[in-house]
N, C-alpha and C positions, 0 to 999 in steps of 0.2 A: 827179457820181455822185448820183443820188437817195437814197441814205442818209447821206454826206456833207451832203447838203444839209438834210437831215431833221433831221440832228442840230446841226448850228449854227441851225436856225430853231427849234428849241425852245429852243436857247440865248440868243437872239434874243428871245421869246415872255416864257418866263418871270424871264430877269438885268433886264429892264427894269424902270421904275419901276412901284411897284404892276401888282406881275403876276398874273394870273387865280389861279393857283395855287401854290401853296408849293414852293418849289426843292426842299424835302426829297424830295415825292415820284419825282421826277426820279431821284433818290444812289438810291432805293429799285428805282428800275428797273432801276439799272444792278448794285444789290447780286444782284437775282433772276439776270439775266444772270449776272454772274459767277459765283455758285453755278450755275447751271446748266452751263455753258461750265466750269467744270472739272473734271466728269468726267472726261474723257481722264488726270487725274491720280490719279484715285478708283480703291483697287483694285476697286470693284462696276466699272467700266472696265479697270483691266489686267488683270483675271484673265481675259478674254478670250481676249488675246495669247497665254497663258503657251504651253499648246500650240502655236502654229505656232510659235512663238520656239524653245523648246525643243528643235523635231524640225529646225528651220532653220539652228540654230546649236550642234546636238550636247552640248548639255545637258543633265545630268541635272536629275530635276524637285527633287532634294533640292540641286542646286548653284543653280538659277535662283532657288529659295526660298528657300536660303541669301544668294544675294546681292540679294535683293529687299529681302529684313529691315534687312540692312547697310547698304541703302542710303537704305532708312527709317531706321534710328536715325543717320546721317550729317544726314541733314536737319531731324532734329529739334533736333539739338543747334544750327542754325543760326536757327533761328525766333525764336528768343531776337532776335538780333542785327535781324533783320527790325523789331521790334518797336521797338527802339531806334532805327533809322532812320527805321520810323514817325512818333513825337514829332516826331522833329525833324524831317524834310522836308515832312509833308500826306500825306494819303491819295492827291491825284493825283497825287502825283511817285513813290509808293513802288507803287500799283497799277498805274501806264501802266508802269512799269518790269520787275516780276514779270508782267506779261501777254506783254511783250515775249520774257521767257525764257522763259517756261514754254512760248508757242509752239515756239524756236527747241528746247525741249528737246524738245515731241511731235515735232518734223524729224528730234530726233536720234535717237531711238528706235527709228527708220525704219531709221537708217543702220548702226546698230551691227554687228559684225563679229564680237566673242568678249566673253568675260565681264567684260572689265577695261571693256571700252567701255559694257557694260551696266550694271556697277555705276556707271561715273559719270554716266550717263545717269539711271536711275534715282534717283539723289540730286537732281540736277537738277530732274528731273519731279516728284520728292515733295517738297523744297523749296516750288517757284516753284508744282504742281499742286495741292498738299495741303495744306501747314502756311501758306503766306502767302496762300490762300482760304481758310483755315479763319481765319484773324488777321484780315486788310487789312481786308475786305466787312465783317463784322458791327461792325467796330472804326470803321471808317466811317460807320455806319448810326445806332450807340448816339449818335455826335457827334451826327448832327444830330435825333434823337428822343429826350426825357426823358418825359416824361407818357405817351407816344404809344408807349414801348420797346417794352413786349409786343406791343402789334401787330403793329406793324411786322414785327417780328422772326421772328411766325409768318409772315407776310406774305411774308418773303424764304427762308422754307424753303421756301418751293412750288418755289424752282430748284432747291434739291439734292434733291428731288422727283421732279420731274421729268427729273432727269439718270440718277438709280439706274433709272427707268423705262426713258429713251430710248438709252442710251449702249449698253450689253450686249447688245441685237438691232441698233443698229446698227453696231456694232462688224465685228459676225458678218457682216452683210452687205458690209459695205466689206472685209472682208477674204476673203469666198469672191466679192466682184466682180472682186476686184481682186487683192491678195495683202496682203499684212502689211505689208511696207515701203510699200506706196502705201497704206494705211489710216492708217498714222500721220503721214504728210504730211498726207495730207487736213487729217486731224484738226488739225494743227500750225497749215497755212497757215489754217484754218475762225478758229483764236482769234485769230491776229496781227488779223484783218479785224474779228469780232465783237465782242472783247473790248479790245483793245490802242487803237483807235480814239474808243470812247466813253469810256473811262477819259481819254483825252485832252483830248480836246472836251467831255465834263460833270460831269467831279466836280469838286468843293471841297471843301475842306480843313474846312470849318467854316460853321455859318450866319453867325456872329459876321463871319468872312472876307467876306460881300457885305454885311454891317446888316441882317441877318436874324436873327431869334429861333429858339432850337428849338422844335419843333413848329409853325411857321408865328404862333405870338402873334404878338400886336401889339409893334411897339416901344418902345412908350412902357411898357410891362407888366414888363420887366427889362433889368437894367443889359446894353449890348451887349462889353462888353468880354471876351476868349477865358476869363480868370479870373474875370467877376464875373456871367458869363451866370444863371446861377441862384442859387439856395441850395442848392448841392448841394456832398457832399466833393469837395475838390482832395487827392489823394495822389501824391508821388512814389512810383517805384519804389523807393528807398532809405526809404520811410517804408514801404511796404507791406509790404517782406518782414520789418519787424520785429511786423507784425500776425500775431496767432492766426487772425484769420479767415482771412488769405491760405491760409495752410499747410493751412488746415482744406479751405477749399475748391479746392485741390490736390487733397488725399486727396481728397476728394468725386466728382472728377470723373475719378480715372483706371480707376474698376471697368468704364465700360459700354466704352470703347475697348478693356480687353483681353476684356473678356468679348464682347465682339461679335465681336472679328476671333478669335477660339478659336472660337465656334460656329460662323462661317461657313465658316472653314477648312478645318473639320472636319466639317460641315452631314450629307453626306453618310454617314460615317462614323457619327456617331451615330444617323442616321433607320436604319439597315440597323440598327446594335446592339440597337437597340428589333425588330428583326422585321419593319421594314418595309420596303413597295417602294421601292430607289435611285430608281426615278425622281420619286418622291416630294421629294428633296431643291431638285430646281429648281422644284418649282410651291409651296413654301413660302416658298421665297424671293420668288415674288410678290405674297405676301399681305403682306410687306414694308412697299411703297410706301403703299399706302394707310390703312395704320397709321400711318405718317410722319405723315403729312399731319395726320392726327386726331389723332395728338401736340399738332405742332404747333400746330396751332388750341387745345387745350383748353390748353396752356402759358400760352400769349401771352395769352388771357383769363385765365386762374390769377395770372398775375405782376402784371397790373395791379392784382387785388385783394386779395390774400394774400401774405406775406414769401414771395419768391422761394426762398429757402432750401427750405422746404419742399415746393412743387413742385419741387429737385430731389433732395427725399429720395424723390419719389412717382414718377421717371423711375427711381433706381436700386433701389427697391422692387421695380420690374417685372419691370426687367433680371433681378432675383434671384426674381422669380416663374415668369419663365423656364426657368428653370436648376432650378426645384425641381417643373414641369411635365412636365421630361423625365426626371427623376431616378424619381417616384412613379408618375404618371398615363399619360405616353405610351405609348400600345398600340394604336391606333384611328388611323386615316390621316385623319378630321377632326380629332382630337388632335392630328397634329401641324401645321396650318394654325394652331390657336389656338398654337401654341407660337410659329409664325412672327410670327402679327400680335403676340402680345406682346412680338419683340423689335423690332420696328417702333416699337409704342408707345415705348417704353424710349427709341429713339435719337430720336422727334419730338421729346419732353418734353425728353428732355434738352437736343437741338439749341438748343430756342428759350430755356429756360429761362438756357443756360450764355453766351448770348451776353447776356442782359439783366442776370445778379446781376454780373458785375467791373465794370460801370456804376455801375448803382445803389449800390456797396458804396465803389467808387475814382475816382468821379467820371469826368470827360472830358479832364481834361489830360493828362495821360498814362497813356491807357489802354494805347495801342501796347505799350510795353515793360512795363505791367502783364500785358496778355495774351500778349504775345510769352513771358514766362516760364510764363504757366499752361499754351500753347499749344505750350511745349516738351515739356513734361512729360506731355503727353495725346498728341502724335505718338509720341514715344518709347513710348509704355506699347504702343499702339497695334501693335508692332512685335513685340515680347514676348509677346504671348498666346497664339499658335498653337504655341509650340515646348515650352514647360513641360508644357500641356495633352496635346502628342502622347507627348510623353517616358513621363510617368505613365500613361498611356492604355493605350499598350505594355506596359511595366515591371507594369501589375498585370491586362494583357489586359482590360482594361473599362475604359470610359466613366463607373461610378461613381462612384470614387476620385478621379477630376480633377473632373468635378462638384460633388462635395462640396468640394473645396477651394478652385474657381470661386466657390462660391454666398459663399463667407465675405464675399469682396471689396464686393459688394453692402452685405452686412451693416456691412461697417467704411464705408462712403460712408455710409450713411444715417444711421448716429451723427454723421458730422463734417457732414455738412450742415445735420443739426438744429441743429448745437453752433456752426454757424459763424453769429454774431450778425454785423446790420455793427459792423466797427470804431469807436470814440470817433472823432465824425466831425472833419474839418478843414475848417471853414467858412470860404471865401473872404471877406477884412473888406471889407464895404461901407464906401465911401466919399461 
């Protein structure tokens, strides 16, 4: 097969002695790939579904979004353990592995019959779709880039980029080509091929793992050992969670997951409260994507020259400019396009910023299970924010009430980000 073969000759190309180019960029390909390839797990991809599912399997839409949520906070609380596996197996034992399911899960999703099947289907997909793409890739990435992190890192949001873009019109057509259970085959057999394959044949575990340097240095330039690679902190998981920073930047990072899936949720519902046209609601959502992107870029350059920290007080600053755009200003249908890109901006800055500070803060040895725990706590929040938001919404007939008490969450992130200094570092002893 000509992509088989494509893919062992780069393997070929570049593992050999003095290779043209740096292995890392290779892990970086495959990171874009897999952000992009799992969308199918991304609700900007299941919310697709939810209608034909619903009307195909006699559901109401408050049981199907009852047991979506259930099955998101299922999956969060496993990401943890993902992360722990991490450490200890390599990135390509623990990625070929979650591509393998997360496939077998889009298959199942195809198949399901009634609610029980769908909730466990769902934990599956959000697991192996969500939270160990949202972990594995960037966790990966940070290993083999130190100097080079920010880049890179905006570098690999162009797939989750372009997944929000491409997934949700093609979702729609595979499924008015075809039907809903052959959409999510499709989709299922597409990642076992795209994703499951090159995670196999080209990742490593580490540069250190071939007598490679990160960032492509020279060898002679730092010690190659997995612990003595840099001058950078080594923390375990049991040293980190007795850090301030950690917790700090916990709190930091869970205002833009709830505050995002509440506004999107509910997207439509607040554009009509403000007075304006519903159909207004989906073409804000495409000013979206390329906010991401512009995020992203201005992060990745941010991080390299300024404490990280604060490029992610200026991601949840937004998110909380957001929420204070629609509460005051919105009345005007260009108004609410600037509302959409700034929640765009919010989640680029954040993307690229959140994958590069548990690096630079906690080092490379165990980042896995460092991230796996901050990675649990951000899918979980993630899960939470549509239902509180709708409750109060209700209960006081307006959209301001829950806004205001949105926007706080902002406000308490950007205090703990400022405040989250790195920890008293743990310098690996040269020997």
């Amino acid at each position: 097969m000509p992509i088989i073969r494509s893919i062992f000759g780069i393997r070929y190309l570049i593992g050999r002695p003095n290779p043209p180019i740096f292995y890392g960029w290779v892990i970086l390909l495959v990171v874009v790939l897999s952000q992009f390839i799992s969308g199918p797990g991304q609700t900007h991809s299941v919310s697709v579904f939810v209608e034909p599912m619903k009307d195909s399997l006699n559901l109401s839409s408050g049981l199907i979004a009852a047991l979506y949520t259930a099955g998101t906070l299922t999956a969060g609380a496993t990401v943890f353990f993902i992360g722990l596996i991490l450490d200890r197996l390599g990135s390509r034992v623990v990625l070929s592995g979650a591509a393998l399911i997360f496939g077998l899960a889009v298959i199942a999703m195809g198949q399901v019959q009634n609610e029980t099947q769908f909730y466990f289907a769902v934990v599956l997909l959000r697991t192996f779709g969500q939270g160990a793409m949202i972990l594995i890739p960037p966790t990966l990435l940070a290993i083999w880039f130190v100097r080079k992190r920010g880049k890179v890192m905006a570098i690999a949001g162009l797939g989750m980029v372009a997944s929000q873009a491409i997934f949700p019109p093609l979702n729609d057509f595979l499924i008015n080509r075809y039907d809903w259970r052959d959409a999510w085959t499709i989709l299922g057999i597409t990642i076992l091929l795209v994703l499951t394959i090159p995670s196999i044949a080209l990742v490593r575990r580490s540069p250190e793992s071939m007598g490679l340097s990160p960032d492509g240095d020279s060898p002679g330039s730092v010690r190659l050992n997995q612990n003595e690679a840099l001058d950078e902190p080594q923390w375990t998981l049991k040293q980190a969670v007795r850090t301030r920073s950690l917790w700090l930047l916990v709190i930091a990072n869970l205002s833009i997951p709830i505050c995002f899936n509440a506004l999107i949720f509910h997207n439509e519902s607040i554009i009509v409260g403000r007075g304006l046209d519903p159909r207004l609601a989906a073409l804000v959502l495409s000013t979206m994507a390329p906010l991401v992107l512009f995020g992203n870029v201005i992060a990745g350059l941010l991080c390299d020259r300024i404490p990280s920290r604060f490029v992610l007080s200026i991601g949840q600053a937004t998110i909380g400019l957001s929420i204070l755009w629609v509460l005051f200003i919105l009345s005007e249908p260009w108004q609410a396009f600037v509302y959409g890109g700034l929640i765009g901006l919010a989640i680029g800055i954040n993307m690229t910023t959140n994958n590069v500070i548990w690096a630079n803060y906690f080092g490379r040895a165990h980042l896995g299970s460092i991230r796996g725990l901050a990675t649990t706590a951000m899918v979980t929040s993630s899960a939470i924010g549509p239902l509180p938001f709708g409750v109060l919404s209700d209960l006081m007939n307006s959209h301001d009430i829950a806004l205001l008490a949105l926007v706080t969450l902002p406000a308490v992130s950007v205090i703990a980000s400022v405040c989250a200094v790195p920890p008293l570092r743990k310098i690996a002893v040269k020997t």
